[in-house]
C-alpha positions in Angstrom: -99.8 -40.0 57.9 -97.0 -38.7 55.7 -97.5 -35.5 58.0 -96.0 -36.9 61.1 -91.9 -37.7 60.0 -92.1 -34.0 59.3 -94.2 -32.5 62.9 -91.7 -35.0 64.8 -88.9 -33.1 63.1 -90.0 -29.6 63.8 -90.5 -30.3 67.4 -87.6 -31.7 68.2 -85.8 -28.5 66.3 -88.7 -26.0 68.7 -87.2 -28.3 72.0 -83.8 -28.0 71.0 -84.2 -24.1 70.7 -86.2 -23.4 74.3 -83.2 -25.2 75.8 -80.9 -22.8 74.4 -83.1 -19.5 74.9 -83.8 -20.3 78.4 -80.3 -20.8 79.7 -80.0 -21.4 83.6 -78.3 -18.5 85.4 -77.5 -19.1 89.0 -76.9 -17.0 92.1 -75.1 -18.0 95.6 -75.4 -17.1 99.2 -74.4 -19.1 101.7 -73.6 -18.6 105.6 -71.9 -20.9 107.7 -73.5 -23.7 106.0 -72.0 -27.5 106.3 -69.8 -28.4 102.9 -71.9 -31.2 102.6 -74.6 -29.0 101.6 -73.0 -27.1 99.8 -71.8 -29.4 97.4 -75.2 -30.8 97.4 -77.0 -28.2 96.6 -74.4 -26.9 93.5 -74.6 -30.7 92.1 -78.8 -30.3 92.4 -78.2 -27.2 90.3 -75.8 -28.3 88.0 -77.7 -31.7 87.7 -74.1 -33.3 87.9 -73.0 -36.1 90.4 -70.9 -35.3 93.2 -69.0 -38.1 95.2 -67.8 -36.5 98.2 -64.9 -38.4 100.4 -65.9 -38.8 103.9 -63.3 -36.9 105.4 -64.6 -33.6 104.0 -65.9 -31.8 106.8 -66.6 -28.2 108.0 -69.0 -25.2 106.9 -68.6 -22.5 103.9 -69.3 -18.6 103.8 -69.9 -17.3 100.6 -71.9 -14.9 98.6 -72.1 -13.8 94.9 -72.9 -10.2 94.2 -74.0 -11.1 90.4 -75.6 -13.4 88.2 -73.2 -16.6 87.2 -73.4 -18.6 83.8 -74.0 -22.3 84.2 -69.9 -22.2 84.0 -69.0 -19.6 85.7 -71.2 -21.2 88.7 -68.9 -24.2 87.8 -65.9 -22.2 88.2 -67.4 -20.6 91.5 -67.8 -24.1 93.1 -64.1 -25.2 92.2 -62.7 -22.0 93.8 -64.5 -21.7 96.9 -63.4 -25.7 97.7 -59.7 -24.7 96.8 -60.1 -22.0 99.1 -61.0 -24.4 101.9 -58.4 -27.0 101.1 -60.8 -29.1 98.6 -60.2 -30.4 95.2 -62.8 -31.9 92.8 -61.6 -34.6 90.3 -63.7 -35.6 87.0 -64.4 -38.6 86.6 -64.5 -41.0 83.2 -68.3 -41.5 83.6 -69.5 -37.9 84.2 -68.9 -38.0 87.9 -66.9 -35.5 90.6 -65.7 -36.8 93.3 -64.5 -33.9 96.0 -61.6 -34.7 98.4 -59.1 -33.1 100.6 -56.4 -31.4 98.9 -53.7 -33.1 100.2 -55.0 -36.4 98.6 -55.7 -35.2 95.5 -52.7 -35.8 93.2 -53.1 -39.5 94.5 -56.5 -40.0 93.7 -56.7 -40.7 90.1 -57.0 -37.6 88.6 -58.1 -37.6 84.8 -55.6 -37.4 81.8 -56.2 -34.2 79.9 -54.9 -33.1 76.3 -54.4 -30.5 74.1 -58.2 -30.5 73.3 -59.3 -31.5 76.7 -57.2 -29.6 78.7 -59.8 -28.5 81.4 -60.3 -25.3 83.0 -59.9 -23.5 86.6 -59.2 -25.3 89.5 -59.9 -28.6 87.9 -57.3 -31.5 89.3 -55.7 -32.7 85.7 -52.7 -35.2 84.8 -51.2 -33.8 81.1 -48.6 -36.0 79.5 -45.9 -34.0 77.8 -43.2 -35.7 75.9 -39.8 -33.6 75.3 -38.5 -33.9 72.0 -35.2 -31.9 72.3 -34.9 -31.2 76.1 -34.0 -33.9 78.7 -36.7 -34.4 81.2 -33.9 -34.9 83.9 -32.8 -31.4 83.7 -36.2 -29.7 83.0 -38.0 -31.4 86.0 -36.6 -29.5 89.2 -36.9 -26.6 87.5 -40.5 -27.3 86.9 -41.8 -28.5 90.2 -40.4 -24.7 92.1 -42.4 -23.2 89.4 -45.7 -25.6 89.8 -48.6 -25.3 92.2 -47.0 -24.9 96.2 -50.1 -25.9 98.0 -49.0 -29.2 97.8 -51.5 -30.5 95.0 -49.2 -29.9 92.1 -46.6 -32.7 91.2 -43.9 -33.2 88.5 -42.8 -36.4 87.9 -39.8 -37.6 84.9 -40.1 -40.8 83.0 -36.3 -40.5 81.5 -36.4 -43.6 79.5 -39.4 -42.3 77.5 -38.2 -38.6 77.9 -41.5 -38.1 79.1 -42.8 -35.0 81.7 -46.2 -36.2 84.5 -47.9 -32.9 85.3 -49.9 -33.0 87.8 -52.6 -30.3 89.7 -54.4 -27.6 88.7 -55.9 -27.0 85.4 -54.7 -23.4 85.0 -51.7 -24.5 86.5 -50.6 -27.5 84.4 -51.5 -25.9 81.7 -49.5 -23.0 82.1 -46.6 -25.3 82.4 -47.5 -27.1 79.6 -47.5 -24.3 77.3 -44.1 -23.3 79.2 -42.6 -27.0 78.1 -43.4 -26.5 74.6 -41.8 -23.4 74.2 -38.7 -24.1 75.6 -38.8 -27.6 74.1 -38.4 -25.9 70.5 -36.9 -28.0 67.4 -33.3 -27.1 66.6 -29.9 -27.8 67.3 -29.2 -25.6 70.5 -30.6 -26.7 74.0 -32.5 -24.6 76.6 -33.6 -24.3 80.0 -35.3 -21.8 82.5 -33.6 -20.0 85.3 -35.2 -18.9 87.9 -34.3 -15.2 89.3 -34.6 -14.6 93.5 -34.0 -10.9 93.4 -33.4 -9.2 89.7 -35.8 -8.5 87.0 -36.5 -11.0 84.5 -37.1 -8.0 82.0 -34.4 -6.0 82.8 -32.1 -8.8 83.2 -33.1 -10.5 79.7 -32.7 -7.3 77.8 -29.1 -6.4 79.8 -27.9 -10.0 78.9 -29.2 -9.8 75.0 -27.6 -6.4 74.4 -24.4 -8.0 75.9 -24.7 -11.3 73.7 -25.6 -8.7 70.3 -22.3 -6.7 71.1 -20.1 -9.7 71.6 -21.6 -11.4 68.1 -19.8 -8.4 66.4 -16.9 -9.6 64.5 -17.6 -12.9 65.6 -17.9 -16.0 61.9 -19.8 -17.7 64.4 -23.0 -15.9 65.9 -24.8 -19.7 66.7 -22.4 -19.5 69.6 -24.3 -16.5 71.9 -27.2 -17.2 73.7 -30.2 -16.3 73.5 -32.4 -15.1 76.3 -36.4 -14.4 77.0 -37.9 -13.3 80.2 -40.9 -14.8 81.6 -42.6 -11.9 83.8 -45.5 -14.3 85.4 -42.7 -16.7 87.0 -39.9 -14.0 87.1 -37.4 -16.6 85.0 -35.1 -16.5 82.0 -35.2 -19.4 79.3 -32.1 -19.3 77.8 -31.0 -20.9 74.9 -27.8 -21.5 73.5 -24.8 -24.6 72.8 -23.7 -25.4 76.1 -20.3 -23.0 76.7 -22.5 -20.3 76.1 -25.2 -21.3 78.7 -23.4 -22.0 81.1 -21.2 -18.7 80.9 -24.6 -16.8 81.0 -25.6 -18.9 84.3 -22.7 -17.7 85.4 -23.2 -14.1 84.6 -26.8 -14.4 86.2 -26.0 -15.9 89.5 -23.7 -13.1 89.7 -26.4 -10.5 88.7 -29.1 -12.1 90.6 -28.4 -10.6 94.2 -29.7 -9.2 96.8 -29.8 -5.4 96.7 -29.3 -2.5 99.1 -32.6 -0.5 99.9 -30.8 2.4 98.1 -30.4 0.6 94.9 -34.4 -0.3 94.5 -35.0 3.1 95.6 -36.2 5.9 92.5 -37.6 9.2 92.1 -40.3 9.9 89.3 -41.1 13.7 88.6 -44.6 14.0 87.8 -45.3 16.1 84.8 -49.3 16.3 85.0 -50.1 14.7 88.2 -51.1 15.1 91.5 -48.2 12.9 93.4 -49.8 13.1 96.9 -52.9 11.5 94.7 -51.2 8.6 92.9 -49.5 7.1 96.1 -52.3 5.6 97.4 -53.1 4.2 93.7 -49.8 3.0 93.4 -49.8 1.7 97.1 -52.8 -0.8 96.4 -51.3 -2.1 93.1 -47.8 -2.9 94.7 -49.1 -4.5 97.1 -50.6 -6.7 94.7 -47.6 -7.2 92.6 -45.7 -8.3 95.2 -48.1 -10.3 96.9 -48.2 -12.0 93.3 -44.7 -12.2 92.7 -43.9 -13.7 96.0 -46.5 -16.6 95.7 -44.7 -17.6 92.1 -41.1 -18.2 94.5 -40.1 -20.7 96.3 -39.7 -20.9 100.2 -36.3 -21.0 99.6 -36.4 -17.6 97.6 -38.3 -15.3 99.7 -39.1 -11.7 98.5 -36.8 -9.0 100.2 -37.4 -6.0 101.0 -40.7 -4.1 101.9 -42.9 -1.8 99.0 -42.3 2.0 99.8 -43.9 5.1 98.3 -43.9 8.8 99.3 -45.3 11.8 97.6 -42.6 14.5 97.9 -45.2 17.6 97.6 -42.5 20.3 97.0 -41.0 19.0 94.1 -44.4 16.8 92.7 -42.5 13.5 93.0 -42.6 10.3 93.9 -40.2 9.0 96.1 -40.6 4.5 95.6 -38.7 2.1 97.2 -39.2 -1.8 95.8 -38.3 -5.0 94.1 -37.2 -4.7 90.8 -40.0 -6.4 88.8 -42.7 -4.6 91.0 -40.5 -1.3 90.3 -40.9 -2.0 86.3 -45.1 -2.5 86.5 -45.0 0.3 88.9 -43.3 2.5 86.3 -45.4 1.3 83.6 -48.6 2.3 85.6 -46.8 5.9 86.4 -46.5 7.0 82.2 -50.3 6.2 82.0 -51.4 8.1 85.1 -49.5 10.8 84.6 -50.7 12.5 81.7 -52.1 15.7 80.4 -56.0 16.0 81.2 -58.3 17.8 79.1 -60.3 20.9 79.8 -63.8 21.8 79.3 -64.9 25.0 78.9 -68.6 25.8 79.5 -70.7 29.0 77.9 -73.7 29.1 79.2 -76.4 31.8 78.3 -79.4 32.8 80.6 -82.4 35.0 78.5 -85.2 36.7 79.9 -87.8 38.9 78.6 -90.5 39.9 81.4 -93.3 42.7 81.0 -95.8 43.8 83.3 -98.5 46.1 83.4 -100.8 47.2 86.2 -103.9 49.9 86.9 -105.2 50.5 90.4 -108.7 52.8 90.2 -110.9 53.8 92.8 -113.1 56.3 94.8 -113.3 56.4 98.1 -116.3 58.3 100.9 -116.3 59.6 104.5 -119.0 61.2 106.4 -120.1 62.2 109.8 -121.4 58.9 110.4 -119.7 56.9 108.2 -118.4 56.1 104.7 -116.6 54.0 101.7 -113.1 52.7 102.2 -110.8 50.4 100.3 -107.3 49.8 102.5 -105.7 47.8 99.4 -105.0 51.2 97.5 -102.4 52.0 99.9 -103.7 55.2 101.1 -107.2 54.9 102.6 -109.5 58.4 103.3 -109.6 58.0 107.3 -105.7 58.4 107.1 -105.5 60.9 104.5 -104.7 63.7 107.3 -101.3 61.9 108.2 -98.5 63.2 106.3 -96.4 60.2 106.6 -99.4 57.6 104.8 -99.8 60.8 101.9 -95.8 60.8 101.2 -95.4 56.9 101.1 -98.2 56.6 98.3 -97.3 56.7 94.6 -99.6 57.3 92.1 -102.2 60.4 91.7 -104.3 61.2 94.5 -107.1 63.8 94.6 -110.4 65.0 96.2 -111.9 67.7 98.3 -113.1 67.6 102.1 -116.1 70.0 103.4 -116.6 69.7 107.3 -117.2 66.4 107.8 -118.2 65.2 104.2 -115.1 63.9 101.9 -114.4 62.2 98.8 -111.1 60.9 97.4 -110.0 59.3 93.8 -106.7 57.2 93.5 -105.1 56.3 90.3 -102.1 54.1 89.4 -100.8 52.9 86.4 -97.6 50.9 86.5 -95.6 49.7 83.5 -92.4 47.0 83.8 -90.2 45.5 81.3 -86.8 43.7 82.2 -84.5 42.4 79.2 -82.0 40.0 81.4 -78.6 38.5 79.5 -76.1 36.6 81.2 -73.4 34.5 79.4 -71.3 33.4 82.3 -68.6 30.7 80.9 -65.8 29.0 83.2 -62.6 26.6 82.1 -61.8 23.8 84.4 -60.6 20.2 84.2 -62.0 17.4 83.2 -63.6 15.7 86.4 -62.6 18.5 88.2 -65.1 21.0 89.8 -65.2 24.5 89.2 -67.9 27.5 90.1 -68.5 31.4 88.6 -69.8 33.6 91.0 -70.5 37.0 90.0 -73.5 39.1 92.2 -73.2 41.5 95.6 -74.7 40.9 98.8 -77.9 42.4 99.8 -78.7 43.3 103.8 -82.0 41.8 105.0 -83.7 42.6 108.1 -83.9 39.3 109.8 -85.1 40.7 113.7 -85.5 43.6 115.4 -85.9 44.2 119.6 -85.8 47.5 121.8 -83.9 47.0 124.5 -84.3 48.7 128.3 -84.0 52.3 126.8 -86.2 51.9 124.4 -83.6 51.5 121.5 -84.1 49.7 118.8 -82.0 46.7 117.9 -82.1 45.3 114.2 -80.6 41.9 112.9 -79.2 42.0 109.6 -78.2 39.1 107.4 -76.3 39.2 104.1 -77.7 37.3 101.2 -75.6 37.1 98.2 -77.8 37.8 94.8 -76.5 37.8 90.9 -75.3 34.6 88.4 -73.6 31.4 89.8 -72.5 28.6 87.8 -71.3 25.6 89.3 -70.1 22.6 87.1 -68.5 18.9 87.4 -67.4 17.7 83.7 -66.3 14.3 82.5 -65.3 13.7 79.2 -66.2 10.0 77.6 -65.3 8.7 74.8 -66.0 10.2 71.4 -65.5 14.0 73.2 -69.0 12.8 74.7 -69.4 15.0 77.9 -71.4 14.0 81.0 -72.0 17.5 82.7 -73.4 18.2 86.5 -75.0 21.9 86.4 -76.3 24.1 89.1 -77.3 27.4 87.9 -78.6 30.3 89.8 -79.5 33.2 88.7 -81.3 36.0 91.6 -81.9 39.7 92.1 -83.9 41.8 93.8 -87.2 42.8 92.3 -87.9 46.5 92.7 -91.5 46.3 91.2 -92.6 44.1 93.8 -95.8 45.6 95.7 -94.9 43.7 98.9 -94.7 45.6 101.9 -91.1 47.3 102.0 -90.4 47.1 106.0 -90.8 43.3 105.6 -87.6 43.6 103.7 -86.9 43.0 99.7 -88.3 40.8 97.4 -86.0 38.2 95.3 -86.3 36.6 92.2 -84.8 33.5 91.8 -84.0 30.7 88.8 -82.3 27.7 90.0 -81.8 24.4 87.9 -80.0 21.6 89.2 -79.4 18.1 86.7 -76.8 16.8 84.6 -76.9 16.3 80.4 -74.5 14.4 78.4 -73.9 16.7 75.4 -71.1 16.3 72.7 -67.9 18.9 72.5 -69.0 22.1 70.5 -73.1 20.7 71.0 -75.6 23.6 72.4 -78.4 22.2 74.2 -80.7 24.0 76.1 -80.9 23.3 80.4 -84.6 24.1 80.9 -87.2 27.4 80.2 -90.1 28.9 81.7 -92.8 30.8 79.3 -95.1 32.3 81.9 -98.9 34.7 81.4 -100.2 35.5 84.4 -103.2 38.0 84.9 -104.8 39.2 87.9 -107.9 41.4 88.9 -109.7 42.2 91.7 -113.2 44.5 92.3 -113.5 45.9 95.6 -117.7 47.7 95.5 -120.2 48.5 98.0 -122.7 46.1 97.5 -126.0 47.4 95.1 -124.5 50.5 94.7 -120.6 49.6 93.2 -123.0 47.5 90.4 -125.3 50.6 89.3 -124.2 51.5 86.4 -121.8 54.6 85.3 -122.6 55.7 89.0 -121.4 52.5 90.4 -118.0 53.5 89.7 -118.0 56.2 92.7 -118.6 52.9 94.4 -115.9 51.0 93.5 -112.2 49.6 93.7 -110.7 48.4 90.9 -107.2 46.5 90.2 -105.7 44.9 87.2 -102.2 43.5 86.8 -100.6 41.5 83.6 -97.7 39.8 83.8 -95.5 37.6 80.8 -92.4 35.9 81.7 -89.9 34.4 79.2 -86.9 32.5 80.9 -84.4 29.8 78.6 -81.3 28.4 79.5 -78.9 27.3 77.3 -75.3 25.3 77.6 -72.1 25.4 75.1 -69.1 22.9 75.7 -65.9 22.6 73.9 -63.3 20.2 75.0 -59.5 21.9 75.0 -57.3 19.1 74.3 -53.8 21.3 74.4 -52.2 24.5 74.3 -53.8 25.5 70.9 -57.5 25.2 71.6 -56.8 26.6 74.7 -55.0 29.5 73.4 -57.3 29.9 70.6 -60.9 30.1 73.1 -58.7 32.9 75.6 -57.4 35.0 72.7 -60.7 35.2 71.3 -62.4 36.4 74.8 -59.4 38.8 75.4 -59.7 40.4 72.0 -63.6 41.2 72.9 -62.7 43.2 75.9 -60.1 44.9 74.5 -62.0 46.2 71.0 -65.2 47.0 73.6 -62.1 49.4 75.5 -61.0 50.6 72.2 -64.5 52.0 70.9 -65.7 53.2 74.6 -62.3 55.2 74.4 -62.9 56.6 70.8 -66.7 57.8 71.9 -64.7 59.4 75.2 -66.9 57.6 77.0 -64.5 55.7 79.5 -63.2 57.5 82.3 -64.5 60.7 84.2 -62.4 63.5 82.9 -62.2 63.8 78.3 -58.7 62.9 77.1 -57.5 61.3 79.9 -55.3 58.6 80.4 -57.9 55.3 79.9 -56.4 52.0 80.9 -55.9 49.8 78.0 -55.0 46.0 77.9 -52.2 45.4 75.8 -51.8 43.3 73.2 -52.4 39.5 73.4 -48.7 37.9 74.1 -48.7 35.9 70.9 -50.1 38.1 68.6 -47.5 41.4 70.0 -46.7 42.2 66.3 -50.1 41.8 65.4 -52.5 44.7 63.4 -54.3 47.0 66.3 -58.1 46.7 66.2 -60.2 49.4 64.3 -62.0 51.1 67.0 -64.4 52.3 64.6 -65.5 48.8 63.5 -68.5 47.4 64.5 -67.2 45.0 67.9 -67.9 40.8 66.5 -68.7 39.2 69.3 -69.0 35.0 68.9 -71.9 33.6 70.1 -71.5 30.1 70.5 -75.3 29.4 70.2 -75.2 30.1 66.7 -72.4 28.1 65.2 
């Protein structure tokens, strides 16, 4: 019995624990469907209760394209009723009750705090008292700045000194925080100025440079103001005894007006980038800006003038025409889009190592009524009196013919090797695509017809055979690089048996992925080890299996074939001019030692001693030592460092 205080304990702690592991993550899609529902269903799911007034009606269209947190969902529901003129207000007991926007502020919205403020969309009532500012002055000001859908309201108790905020959560609570800090302890008074056409920024740091120089000199620097933009709202809080404020009002209704399209008009010269490329990036996040800027105005205070950008290709520049604040985030967005990209440059090395070996033997019989023929060797004994089918055969042919009665012997023996090395390597930048083609283009027979006078037609197509490379880098973080390869190396194989007039045979190695490999990392793309061995017995039945005589029977072919084939890929990243000077003096100093010894072993050009041409010297290193010819050319391999 003394047991059970202690299993009652541990399963309450295992309850509390699956609660918390299995957390509830929602999803929403609806279509056309009646609010009613809708705020149905999300209290259902939030296992909340939802009073709903009964002059709500219509339907909602939404959809969520991820999984939602049990808040977020929350968040979700408050947004998509703001959106459709609906506010939800918590109530003391647990309860939400949703009604019509336009009722909401009268509807006995809950009192929030400091920690209670709410969150989102939420309809609050915070109640801020001013210790050093006069509510009577700081109200208008407040209401132009608050929530212009009509649920926001600002409302002054002056014999308390006291500030009624009224809306949104987000809202209020941005003004809340904006109360406190211009309701600072100390001896000099401030209050917030709204701007209609300047820059807060530009106008806050024009008016503090002004106020610093006029403090020189001065026994009494307490006198200046001093100002502090707010960017969201596009004010100035200014602070100051009240002479000073009120000759910096003065100074800012006379800066704050309306300019000329030429004076929000600016070129930027682009250093790095594309500025036929960055108008459309800057066009979407103007439009934004001012879209945002002109919902934080009044009616009163309209924005003027329309967001303009062109891309003036000759000179790479940017030709922008717009408000001042949106012209100060658009400039900000310019320095960080405009910058130097990094390069990759890719070595790649392709090895093969193929050898093949083959033997053809056979013996072949004619008589007057009949005889032993094998048509694989190429040259069977029927034909043998052609010319033509005697010059096209390679190999040793030999045998005797007496009236009707012949014999002839064949023998072949074929021996391959091919030793293949390719390091192609190309430069390009980073998310930029860039190919290496080096090969020549082969004619293939592709039709032939004879026309009315019996002459023959042929169709020839091109195909194009020898080393491609084709790469898309991106650079990640840590100089990680995700790279897109296709690789081709083809030629034309001249040991192939196939019949000629068909046209040639190719041999192609294609690979086609991507890797993510770190700068100065080899990795290897993909290999092929290949045996292949083939033989084939062509006989005359009982007598090719006799044996020693069964020979003179026979046909006899044997062919061997290995095949080695690796692929293998080197990146460096080149940040700036050094590493990139560095990787194309060390590729240019290869070629021009490889022209210095050929010319030393007079075995570059046509005619001895004659003029050979010579690359001169690499441009930064002009006053460097020559190369000694007679030295043994280093070559970097990348694969080995």
């Amino acid at each position: 019995m003394k047991k059970f205080p202690w299993a009652c304990v541990a399963l309450t702690a295992l309850s509390l624990y699956s609660g918390s592991l299995f957390a509830a993550n929602f999803s929403a899609s609806f279509k056309n469907t009646d609010v009613r529902e809708f705020i149905d269903t999300v209290g259902r799911n939030l296992n909340k209760t939802i009073l709903v007034d009964p002059s709500v009606q219509g339907t909602v269209s939404v959809r969520t394209y991820n999984v939602l947190t049990e808040d977020e969902y929350y968040q979700f529901f408050l947004s998509v009723l703001d959106l459709y003129g609906l506010s939800v207000i918590p109530m003391d007991n647990g309860m939400v009750k949703v009604v019509r926007s336009s009722v909401a502020r009268m509807s006995g919205a809950p009192i929030a705090d400091s920690k209670n403020p709410g969150k989102g969309d939420e309809i609050i009532t915070r109640v801020v008292r001013m210790e050093n500012v006069p509510v009577r002055e700081l109200a208008p000001l407040l209401r132009q700045l608050n929530d212009a859908s009509g649920i926001g309201n600002v409302v002054h108790f002056e014999p308390s000194n006291v500030l009624l905020l009224t809306g949104k959560a987000s809202v209020v609570n941005r003004l809340v925080d904006l109360v406190q800090r211009v309701d600072q302890s100390g001896v000099q008074r401030r209050e917030i100025v709204p701007l209609r056409f300047a820059s807060a920024k530009d106008l806050s740091d024009m008016l503090n440079n002004l106020n610093n120089e006029e403090q020189k000199g001065q026994n009494a620097p307490q006198l200046a103001t001093k100002v502090v933009a707010d960017d969201e709202t596009n004010s100035l809080v200014i602070s100051g005894s009240p002479d000073a404020r009120q000759r910096t009002r003065m100074l800012i209704s006379q800066l704050d007006r309306e300019q000329n399209n030429e004076g929000n008009t600016r070129v930027f010269y682009l250093k790095y980038a594309n500025a036929s490329k960055v108008v459309p990036v800057l066009t979407g996040i103007g439009e934004q800006l001012k879209d945002k800027a002109g919902g934080g105005k009044s009616k009163a205070a309209p924005m003027a003038g329309d967001l303009n950008i062109t891309a003036d290709e000759s000179t790479n520049s940017l030709v922008i025409t717009a408000q001042p604040n949106v012209m100060n985030s658009l400039e900000k967005v310019i320095d960080k889009l405009d910058i130097r990209r990094p390069q990759v440059l890719v070595e790649a090395i392709i090895a093969e190592v193929q050898d093949g070996n083959g033997l053809d033997l056979g013996v072949q019989w004619t008589g007057k009524h009949g005889g032993v023929q094998f048509g694989s060797t190429g040259l069977p004994i029927s034909q043998i009196k052609k010319s033509k089918v005697i010059g096209s055969y390679t190999g040793l042919a030999t045998g005797f013919f007496n009236g009707d009665f012949g014999a002839l012997m064949t023998a072949l023996s074929t021996n391959g090797k091919n030793d293949i090395l390719s390091t192609p390597s190309v430069v390009t930048l980073d998310n930029k695509e860039a190919s290496f083609n080096v090969g020549q283009d082969v004619p293939v027979l592709s039709g032939s017809q004879t026309t009315s006078g019996d002459n023959v037609f042929n169709s020839v197509e091109r195909k194009t055979v020898g080393t491609k490379l084709k790469i898309v880098p991106q650079i990640n973080d840590g100089d990680m690089i995700h790279l897109k390869i296709e690789q081709e190396v083809s030629s034309v194989d001249n040991t192939s048996t196939a019949d000629a007039s068909l046209g040639p045979t190719f041999n192609t190695r294609t690979i086609n992925n991507e890797v993510m490999v770190h700068s100065g990392q080899t990795v290897v793309l993909g290999g092929l080890m290949e045996n292949v061995t083939k033989q084939s017995v062509s006989k005359v039945p009982l007598l090719g299996d006799i044996p020693v005589v069964g020979q003179l029977f026979r046909y006899t072919s044997q062919d061997s074939a290995k095949r080695n084939l690796m692929v293998f890929i080197h990146t460096t990243v080149l940040r700036d001019d050094d590493n990139y000077g560095a990787a194309s003096k060390e590729k240019y100093d290869q070629i021009q030692a490889r022209q210095q010894q050929r010319m030393e072993e007079h075995k570059l050009g046509i005619v001895e001693n004659a003029d050979s041409p010579m690359l001169p010297a690499y441009p930064s290193q002009s006053h460097a030592a020559p190369v000694s010819a007679s030295a043994p050319v280093s070559t970097r391999n990348p694969f080995k460092e």
